[in-house]
Backbone as JSON, one array per atom type, in Angstrom:
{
  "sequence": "XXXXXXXXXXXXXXXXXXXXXXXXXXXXXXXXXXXXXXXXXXXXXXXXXXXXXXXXXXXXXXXXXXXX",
  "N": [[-4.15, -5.56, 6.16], [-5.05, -8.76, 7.48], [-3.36, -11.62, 8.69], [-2.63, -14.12, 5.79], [-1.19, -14.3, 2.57], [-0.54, -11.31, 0.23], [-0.33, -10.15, -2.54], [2.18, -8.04, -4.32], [2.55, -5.2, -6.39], [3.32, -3.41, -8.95], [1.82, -1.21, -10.91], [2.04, 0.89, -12.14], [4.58, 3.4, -13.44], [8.0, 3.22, -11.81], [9.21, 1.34, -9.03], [11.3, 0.74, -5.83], [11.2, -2.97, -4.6], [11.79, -2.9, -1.83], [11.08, -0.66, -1.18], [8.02, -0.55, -1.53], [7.24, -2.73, -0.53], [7.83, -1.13, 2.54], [5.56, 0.51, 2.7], [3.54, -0.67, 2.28], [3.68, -2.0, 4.52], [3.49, -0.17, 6.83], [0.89, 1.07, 6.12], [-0.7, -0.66, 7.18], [-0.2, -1.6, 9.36], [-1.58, -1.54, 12.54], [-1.47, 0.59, 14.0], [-0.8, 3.07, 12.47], [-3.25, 5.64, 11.72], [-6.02, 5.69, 9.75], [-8.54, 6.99, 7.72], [-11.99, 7.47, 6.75], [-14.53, 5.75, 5.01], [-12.58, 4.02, 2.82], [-10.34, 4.02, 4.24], [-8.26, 5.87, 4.45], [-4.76, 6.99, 4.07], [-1.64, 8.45, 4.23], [1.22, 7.93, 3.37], [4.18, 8.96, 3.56], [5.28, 10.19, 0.62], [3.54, 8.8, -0.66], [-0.18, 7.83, -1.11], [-2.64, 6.03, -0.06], [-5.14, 3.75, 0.03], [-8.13, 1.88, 0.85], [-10.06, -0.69, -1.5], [-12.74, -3.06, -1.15], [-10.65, -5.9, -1.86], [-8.52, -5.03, -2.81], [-5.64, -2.68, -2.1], [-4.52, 0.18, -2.71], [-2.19, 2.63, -2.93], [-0.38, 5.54, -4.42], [1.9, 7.64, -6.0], [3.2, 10.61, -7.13], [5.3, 9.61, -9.28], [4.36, 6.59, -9.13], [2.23, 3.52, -9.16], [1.26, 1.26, -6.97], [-0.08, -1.65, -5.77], [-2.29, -3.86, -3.91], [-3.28, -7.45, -3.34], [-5.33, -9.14, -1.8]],
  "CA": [[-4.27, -6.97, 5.94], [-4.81, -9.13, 8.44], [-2.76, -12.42, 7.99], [-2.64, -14.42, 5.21], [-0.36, -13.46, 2.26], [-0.95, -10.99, -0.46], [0.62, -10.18, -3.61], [2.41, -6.49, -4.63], [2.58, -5.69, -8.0], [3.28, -1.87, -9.42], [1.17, -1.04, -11.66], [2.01, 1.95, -13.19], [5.79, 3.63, -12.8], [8.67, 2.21, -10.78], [9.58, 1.65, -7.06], [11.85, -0.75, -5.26], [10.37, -3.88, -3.17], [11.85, -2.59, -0.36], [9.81, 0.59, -0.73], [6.77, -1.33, -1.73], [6.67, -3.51, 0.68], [7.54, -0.6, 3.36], [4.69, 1.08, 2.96], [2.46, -1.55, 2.76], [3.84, -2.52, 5.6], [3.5, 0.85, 7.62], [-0.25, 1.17, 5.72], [-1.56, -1.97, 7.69], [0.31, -1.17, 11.19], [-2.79, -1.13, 13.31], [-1.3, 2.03, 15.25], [-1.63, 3.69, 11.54], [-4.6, 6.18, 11.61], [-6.86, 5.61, 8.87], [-9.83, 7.95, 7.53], [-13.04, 7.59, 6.28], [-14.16, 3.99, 4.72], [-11.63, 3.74, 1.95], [-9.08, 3.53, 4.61], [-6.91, 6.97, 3.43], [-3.34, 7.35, 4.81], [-0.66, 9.78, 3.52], [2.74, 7.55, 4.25], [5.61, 9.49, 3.35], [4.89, 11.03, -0.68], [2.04, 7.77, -0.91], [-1.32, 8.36, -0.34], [-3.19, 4.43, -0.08], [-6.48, 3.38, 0.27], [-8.58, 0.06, 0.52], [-11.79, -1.06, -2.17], [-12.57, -4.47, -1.14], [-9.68, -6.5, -1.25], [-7.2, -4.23, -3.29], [-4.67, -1.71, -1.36], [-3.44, 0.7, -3.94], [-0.81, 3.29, -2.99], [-0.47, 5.9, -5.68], [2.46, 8.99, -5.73], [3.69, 11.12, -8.21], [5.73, 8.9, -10.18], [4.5, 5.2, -9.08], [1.36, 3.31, -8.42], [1.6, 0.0, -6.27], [-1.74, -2.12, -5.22], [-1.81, -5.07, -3.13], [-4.82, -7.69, -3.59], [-5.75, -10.33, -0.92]],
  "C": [[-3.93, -7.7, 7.22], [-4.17, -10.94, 8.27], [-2.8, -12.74, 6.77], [-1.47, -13.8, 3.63], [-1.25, -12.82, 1.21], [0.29, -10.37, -1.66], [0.93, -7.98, -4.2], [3.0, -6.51, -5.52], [2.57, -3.77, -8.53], [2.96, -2.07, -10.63], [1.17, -0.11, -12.79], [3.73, 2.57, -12.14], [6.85, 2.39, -12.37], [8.76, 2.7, -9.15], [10.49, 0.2, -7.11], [11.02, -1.38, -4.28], [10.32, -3.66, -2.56], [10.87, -1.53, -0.12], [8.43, 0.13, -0.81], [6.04, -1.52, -0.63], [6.77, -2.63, 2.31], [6.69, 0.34, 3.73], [3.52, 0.89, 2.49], [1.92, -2.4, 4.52], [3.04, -1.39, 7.17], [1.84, 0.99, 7.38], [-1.41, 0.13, 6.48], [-1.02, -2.19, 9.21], [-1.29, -0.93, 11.5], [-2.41, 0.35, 14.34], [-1.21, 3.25, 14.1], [-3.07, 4.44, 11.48], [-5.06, 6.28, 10.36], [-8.22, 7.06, 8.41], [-10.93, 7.46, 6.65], [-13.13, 5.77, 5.8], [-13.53, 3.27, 3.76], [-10.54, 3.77, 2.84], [-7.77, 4.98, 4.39], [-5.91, 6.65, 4.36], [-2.19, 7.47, 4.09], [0.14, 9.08, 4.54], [3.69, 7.99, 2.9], [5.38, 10.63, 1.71], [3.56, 9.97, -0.98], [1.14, 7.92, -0.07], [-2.07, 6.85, -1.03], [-4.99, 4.52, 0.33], [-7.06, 1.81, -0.26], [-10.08, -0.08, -0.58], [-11.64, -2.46, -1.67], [-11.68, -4.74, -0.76], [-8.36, -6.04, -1.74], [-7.02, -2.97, -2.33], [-4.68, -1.05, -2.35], [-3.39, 1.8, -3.02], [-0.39, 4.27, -4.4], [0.91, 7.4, -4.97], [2.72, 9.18, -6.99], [4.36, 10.39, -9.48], [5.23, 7.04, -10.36], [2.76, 5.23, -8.89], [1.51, 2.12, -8.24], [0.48, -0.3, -6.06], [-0.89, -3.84, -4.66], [-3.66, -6.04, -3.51], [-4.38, -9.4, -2.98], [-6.48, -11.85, -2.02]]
}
């Protein structure tokens, strides 16, 4: 995401904000390597990807999405 704000919202499971938001944060670092055109990237046990204008973030116990 490139400015503007966007809203994070777990969807399924729990997580804390702080984790939320730090690997949304780390997911949108431009020095983040990306793959293919969904965007993949495997941060930490979350594995994220972009459709459009939703993020989602999915691990074992949680799933998080972000939407511009």
């Amino acid at each position: 995401m490139t400015g503007g704000r966007a809203t994070v919202q777990v969807v399924r499971g729990r997580t804390s904000c702080v984790e939320a938001m730090s690997v949304f944060e780390k997911y949108n670092d431009p020095d983040t390597p990306a793959e293919g055109t969904a965007g993949l990237v495997v941060i930490g046990h979350w594995t994220c990807g972009t459709h459009g204008t939703i993020t989602t973030c999915t691990s074992k116990i949680a799933t998080i999405r972000t939407h511009r």
